[in-house]
C-alpha positions as CSV (number, residue, x, y, z in Angstrom):
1,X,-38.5,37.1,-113.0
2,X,-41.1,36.0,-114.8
3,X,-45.0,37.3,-114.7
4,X,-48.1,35.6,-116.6
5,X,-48.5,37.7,-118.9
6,X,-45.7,40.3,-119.7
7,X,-42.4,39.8,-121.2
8,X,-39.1,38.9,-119.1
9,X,-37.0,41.7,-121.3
10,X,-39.5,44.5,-122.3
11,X,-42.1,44.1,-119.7
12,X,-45.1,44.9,-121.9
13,X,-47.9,42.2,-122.0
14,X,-46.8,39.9,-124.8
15,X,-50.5,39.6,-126.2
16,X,-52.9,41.9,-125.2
17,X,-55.6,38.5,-125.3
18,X,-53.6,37.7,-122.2
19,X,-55.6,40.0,-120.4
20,X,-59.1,39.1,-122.0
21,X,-61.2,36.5,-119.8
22,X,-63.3,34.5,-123.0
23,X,-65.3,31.9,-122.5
24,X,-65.1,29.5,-123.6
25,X,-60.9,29.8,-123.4
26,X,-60.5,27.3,-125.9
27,X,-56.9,26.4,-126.7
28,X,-56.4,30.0,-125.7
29,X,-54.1,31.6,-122.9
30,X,-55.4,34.2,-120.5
31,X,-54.7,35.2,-117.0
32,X,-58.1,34.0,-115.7
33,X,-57.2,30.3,-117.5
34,X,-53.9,30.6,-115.8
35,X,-54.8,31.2,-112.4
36,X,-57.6,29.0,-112.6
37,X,-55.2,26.7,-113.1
38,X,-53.2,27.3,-110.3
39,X,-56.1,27.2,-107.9
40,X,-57.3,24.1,-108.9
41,X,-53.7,22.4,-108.6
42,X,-53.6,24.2,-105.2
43,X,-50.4,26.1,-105.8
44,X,-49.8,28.5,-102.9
45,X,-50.1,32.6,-103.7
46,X,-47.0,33.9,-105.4
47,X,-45.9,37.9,-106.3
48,X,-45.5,37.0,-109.4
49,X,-49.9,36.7,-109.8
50,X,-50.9,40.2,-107.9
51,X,-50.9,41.9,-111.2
52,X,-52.9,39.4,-112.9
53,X,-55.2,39.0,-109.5
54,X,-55.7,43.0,-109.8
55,X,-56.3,43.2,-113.2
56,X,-59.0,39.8,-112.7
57,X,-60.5,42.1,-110.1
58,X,-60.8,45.4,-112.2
59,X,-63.2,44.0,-114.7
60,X,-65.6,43.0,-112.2
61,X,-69.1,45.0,-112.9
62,X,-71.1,47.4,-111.2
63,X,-73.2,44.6,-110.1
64,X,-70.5,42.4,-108.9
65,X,-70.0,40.4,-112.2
66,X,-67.6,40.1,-114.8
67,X,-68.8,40.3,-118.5
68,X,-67.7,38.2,-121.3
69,X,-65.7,40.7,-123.5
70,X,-65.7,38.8,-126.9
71,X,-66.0,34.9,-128.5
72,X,-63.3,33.6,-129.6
73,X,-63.1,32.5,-133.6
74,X,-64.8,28.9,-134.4
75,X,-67.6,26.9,-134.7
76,X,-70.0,26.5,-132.0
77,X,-73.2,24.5,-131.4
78,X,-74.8,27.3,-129.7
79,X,-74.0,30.8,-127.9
80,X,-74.0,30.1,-124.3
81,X,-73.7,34.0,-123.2
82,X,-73.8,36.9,-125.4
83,X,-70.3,39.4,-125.9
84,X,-70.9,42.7,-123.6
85,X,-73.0,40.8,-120.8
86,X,-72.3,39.6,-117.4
87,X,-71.0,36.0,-118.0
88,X,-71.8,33.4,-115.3
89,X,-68.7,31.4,-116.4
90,X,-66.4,33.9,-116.1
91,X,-67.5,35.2,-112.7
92,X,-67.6,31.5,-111.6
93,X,-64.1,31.0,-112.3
94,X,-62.8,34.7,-111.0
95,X,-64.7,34.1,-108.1
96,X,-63.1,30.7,-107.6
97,X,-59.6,32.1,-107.7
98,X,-60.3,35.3,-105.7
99,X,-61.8,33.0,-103.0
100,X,-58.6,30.2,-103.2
101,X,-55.9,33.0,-103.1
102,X,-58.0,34.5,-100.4
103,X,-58.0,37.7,-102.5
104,X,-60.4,41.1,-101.5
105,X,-63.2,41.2,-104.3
Protein backbone atom coordinates (compact mmCIF):
# COMPACT_ATOMS: atom_id res chain seq x y z
CA UNK A 1 0.00 0.00 0.00
CA UNK A 2 2.73 2.10 0.10
CA UNK A 3 4.16 4.38 -2.93
CA UNK A 4 7.67 6.47 -2.78
CA UNK A 5 6.48 9.39 -2.56
CA UNK A 6 2.65 9.84 -1.60
CA UNK A 7 1.00 9.32 1.56
CA UNK A 8 -0.65 5.77 2.68
CA UNK A 9 -3.98 7.73 4.02
CA UNK A 10 -4.37 10.88 1.80
CA UNK A 11 -2.51 9.95 -1.24
CA UNK A 12 -1.05 13.39 -1.97
CA UNK A 13 2.79 13.55 -2.40
CA UNK A 14 3.97 14.14 1.13
CA UNK A 15 6.61 16.75 -0.02
CA UNK A 16 6.43 18.18 -3.23
CA UNK A 17 10.78 17.89 -3.12
CA UNK A 18 9.90 14.25 -3.48
CA UNK A 19 9.34 14.85 -6.95
CA UNK A 20 12.47 17.28 -7.64
CA UNK A 21 15.59 15.39 -9.09
CA UNK A 22 18.68 17.90 -7.37
CA UNK A 23 21.95 17.21 -7.65
CA UNK A 24 23.70 16.88 -5.70
CA UNK A 25 20.73 14.94 -3.45
CA UNK A 26 22.47 15.54 -0.39
CA UNK A 27 20.87 14.19 2.73
CA UNK A 28 17.69 14.81 0.70
CA UNK A 29 14.91 12.29 -0.47
CA UNK A 30 13.68 12.23 -4.06
CA UNK A 31 12.24 9.71 -6.34
CA UNK A 32 15.30 9.69 -8.70
CA UNK A 33 17.60 8.95 -5.21
CA UNK A 34 15.14 6.29 -4.35
CA UNK A 35 15.04 4.38 -7.43
CA UNK A 36 18.59 4.85 -8.00
CA UNK A 37 18.81 3.04 -5.06
CA UNK A 38 16.91 0.21 -5.94
CA UNK A 39 18.72 -0.26 -9.24
CA UNK A 40 21.91 -0.37 -7.83
CA UNK A 41 20.84 -3.00 -4.96
CA UNK A 42 19.20 -4.88 -7.99
CA UNK A 43 15.68 -4.99 -6.56
CA UNK A 44 13.39 -6.41 -9.16
CA UNK A 45 10.50 -3.77 -10.82
CA UNK A 46 7.61 -3.34 -8.44
CA UNK A 47 3.91 -1.43 -9.14
CA UNK A 48 4.46 0.45 -6.48
CA UNK A 49 7.58 2.59 -8.73
CA UNK A 50 5.54 3.17 -12.21
CA UNK A 51 4.41 6.46 -10.86
CA UNK A 52 7.67 7.57 -9.80
CA UNK A 53 9.26 5.83 -13.20
CA UNK A 54 6.64 8.10 -15.23
CA UNK A 55 7.02 11.10 -13.55
CA UNK A 56 11.35 10.39 -13.84
CA UNK A 57 10.42 10.11 -17.57
CA UNK A 58 8.23 13.35 -17.92
CA UNK A 59 11.02 15.69 -17.14
CA UNK A 60 13.21 14.47 -19.75
CA UNK A 61 13.94 17.51 -22.33
CA UNK A 62 13.35 18.21 -25.77
CA UNK A 63 16.82 16.98 -26.38
CA UNK A 64 16.64 13.88 -24.52
CA UNK A 65 18.01 15.38 -21.15
CA UNK A 66 16.83 16.07 -17.82
CA UNK A 67 17.71 19.58 -16.30
CA UNK A 68 18.67 20.29 -12.88
CA UNK A 69 15.64 22.16 -11.48
CA UNK A 70 17.20 23.91 -8.41
CA UNK A 71 20.42 23.53 -5.63
CA UNK A 72 19.74 22.57 -2.70
CA UNK A 73 20.67 25.07 0.47
CA UNK A 74 24.55 24.83 1.70
CA UNK A 75 27.84 25.45 1.11
CA UNK A 76 29.59 24.29 -1.95
CA UNK A 77 33.13 24.38 -3.19
CA UNK A 78 31.98 25.01 -6.61
CA UNK A 79 28.71 24.92 -8.96
CA UNK A 80 29.07 21.81 -10.92
CA UNK A 81 25.82 22.55 -13.31
CA UNK A 82 23.88 25.67 -13.32
CA UNK A 83 19.76 25.48 -12.12
CA UNK A 84 17.51 25.50 -15.51
CA UNK A 85 20.12 23.50 -17.66
CA UNK A 86 20.46 20.00 -18.82
CA UNK A 87 22.29 18.24 -15.95
CA UNK A 88 24.69 15.39 -16.92
CA UNK A 89 24.20 13.90 -13.45
CA UNK A 90 20.81 13.70 -13.38
CA UNK A 91 20.31 12.16 -16.83
CA UNK A 92 23.18 9.73 -15.80
CA UNK A 93 21.30 8.44 -12.98
CA UNK A 94 17.55 8.56 -14.84
CA UNK A 95 19.16 6.91 -17.57
CA UNK A 96 20.58 4.29 -15.24
CA UNK A 97 17.27 3.34 -13.74
CA UNK A 98 15.22 3.58 -16.99
CA UNK A 99 17.80 1.15 -18.51
CA UNK A 100 17.86 -1.39 -15.06
CA UNK A 101 13.97 -1.44 -14.91
CA UNK A 102 14.01 -1.86 -18.59
CA UNK A 103 11.74 1.13 -18.74
CA UNK A 104 10.65 3.01 -22.53
CA UNK A 105 12.56 6.48 -22.43
Amino acid sequence: MHKLFRSDKTWKIINSNFVKLCYPPRWYYDILKAMDYFQFAKVKYDDRMDEAIKIIINKKNKDGLWNLPANHPGQMHFDMEKPGEPSRWITLRALRVLRHFKKDE
